[in-house]
C-alpha positions in Angstrom: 0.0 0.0 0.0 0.9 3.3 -0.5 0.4 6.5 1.1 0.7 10.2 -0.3 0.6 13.8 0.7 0.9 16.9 -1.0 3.9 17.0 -3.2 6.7 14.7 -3.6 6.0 12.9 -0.2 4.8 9.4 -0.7 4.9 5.8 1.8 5.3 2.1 1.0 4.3 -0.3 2.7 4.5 -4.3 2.0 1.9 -6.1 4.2 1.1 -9.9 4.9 -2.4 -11.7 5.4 -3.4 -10.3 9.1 -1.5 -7.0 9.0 -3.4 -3.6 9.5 -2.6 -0.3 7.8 -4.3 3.0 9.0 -4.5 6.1 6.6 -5.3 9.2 8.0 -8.4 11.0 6.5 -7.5 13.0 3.2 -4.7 11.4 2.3 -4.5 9.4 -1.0 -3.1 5.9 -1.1 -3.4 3.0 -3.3 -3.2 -0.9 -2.7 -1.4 -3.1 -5.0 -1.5 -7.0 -5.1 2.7 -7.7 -5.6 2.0 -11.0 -4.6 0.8 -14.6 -5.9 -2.0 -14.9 -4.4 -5.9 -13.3 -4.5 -6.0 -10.0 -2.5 -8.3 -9.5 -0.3 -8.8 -7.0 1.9 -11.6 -4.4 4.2 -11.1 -1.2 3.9 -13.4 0.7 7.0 -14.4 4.4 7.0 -15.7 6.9 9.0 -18.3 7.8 7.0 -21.9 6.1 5.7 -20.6 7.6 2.2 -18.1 5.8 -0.1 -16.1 7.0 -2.9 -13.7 6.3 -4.9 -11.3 8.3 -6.8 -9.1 6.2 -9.5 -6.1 8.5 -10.3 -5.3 6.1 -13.7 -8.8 6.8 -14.9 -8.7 10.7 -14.0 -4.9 10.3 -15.3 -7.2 9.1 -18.9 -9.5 12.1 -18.6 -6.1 14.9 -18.5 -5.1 16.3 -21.2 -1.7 14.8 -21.5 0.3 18.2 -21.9 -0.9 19.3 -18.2 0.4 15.6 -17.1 4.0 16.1 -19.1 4.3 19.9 -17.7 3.0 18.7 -14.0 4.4 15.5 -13.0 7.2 14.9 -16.0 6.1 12.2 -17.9 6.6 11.4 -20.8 4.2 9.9 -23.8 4.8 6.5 -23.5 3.7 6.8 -19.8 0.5 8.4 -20.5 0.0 6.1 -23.0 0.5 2.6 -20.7 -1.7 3.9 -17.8 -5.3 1.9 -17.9 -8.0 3.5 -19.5 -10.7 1.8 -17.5 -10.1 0.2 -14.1 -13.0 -2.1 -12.1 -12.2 -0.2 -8.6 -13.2 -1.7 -5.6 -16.4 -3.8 -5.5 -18.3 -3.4 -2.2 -19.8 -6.3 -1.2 
């Protein structure tokens, strides 16, 4: 998982099946499965509202100058970020 702030500030984390991570409220973060195995996982909040905000699908929706200018990518970067993600699926 992976935590990030305002600018260049950003934490990794590798977890195992039973561990617990905590983000604190406005922060953005991401979860990626690096492992073998089927991820799954609870996310709680403190809220009766859910949301989700996929940064490779508003990434898709950018024009891809402000991206070069703003975060220094290139093209080919753009171009290999996913165009349509499935998200989290509440159950």
């Amino acid at each position: 998982m992976t935590v990030f702030n305002t600018g260049p500030k950003a934490t990794t984390n590798d977890f195992r099946a039973g561990d617990v991570g905590v983000i604190r409220k406005s922060l953005g973060h991401y979860i990626e499965n690096t492992g073998d195995d089927v991820l799954q996982f609870v996310e709680v909040f403190r809220s009766h509202h859910y949301e989700e905000v996929s940064l490779a699908n508003w990434f898709a929706h950018v024009p891809p100058e402000l991206l070069m200018q703003h975060l220094n990518l290139t093209r080919e970067d753009i171009a290999a970020f996913p165009k349509e993600t499935r998200g989290i699926v509440p159950i």
